[in-house]
C-alpha positions as CSV (number, residue, x, y, z in Angstrom):
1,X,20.8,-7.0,-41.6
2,X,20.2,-10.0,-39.1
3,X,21.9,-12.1,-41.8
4,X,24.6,-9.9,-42.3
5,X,25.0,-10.1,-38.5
6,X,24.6,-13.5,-38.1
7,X,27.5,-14.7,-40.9
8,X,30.0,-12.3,-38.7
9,X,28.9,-14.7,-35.6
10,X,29.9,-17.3,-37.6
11,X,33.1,-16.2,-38.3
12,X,33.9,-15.1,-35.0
13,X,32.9,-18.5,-33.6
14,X,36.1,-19.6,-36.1
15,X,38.7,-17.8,-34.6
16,X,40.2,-16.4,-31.9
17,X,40.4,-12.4,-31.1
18,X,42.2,-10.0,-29.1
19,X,40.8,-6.6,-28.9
20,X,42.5,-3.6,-27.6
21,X,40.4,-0.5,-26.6
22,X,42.8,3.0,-27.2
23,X,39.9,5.2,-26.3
24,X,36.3,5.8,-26.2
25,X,34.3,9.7,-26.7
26,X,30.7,10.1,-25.6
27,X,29.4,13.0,-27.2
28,X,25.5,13.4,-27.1
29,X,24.1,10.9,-28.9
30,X,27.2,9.6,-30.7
31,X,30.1,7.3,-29.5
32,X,33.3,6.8,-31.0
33,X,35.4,3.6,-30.0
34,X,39.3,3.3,-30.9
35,X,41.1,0.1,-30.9
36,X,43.3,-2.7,-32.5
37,X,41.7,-6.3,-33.3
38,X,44.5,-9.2,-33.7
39,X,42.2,-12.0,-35.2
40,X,44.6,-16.0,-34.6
41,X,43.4,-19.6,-35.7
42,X,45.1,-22.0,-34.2
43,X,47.6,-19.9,-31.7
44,X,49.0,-17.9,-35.0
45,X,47.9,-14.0,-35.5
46,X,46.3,-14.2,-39.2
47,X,45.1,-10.4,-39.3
48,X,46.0,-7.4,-37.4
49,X,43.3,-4.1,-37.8
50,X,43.0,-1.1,-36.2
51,X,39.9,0.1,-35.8
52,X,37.4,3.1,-35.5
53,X,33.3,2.7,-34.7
54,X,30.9,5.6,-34.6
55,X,27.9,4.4,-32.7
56,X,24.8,7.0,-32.6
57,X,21.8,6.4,-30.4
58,X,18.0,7.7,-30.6
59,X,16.7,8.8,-27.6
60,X,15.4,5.5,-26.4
61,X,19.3,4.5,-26.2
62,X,18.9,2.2,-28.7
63,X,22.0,2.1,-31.4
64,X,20.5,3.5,-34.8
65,X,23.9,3.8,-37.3
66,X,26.8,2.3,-36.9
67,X,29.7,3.2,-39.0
68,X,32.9,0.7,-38.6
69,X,36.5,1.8,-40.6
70,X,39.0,-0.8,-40.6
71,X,42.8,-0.3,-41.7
72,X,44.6,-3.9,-42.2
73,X,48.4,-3.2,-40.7
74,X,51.1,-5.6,-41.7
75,X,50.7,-8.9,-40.1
């Protein structure tokens, strides 16, 4: 997992984002973010997604599953 995690920072440190948050639901232990990511290199949008994470939490409120859907929309 922490190599998983740390080839993403890599490719973050590559580009450019812009995140936009269209809501957020806390429910017990789970949270559910919404959103659009537009991912650029070099001033140009390459990749436009939209976005849903599920985030559930033990009782310590440490995150224990994360589930992330991505839909690529038309660039």
């Amino acid at each position: 997992m922490i190599a998983e995690c740390e080839k993403i920072s890599t490719y973050f440190d590559s580009v450019t984002t812009d995140f936009q948050t269209y809501f957020v639901i806390a429910e017990g232990d789970t949270v559910v973010v919404s959103g659009t990511g537009a991912f650029l290199r070099n001033g140009k949008r390459f990749s436009l997604i939209s976005a849903c994470e599920v985030y559930e939490f033990n009782q310590a409120g440490q995150i224990v599953k994360i589930k992330s859907f991505c839909i690529e929309e038309n660039k």
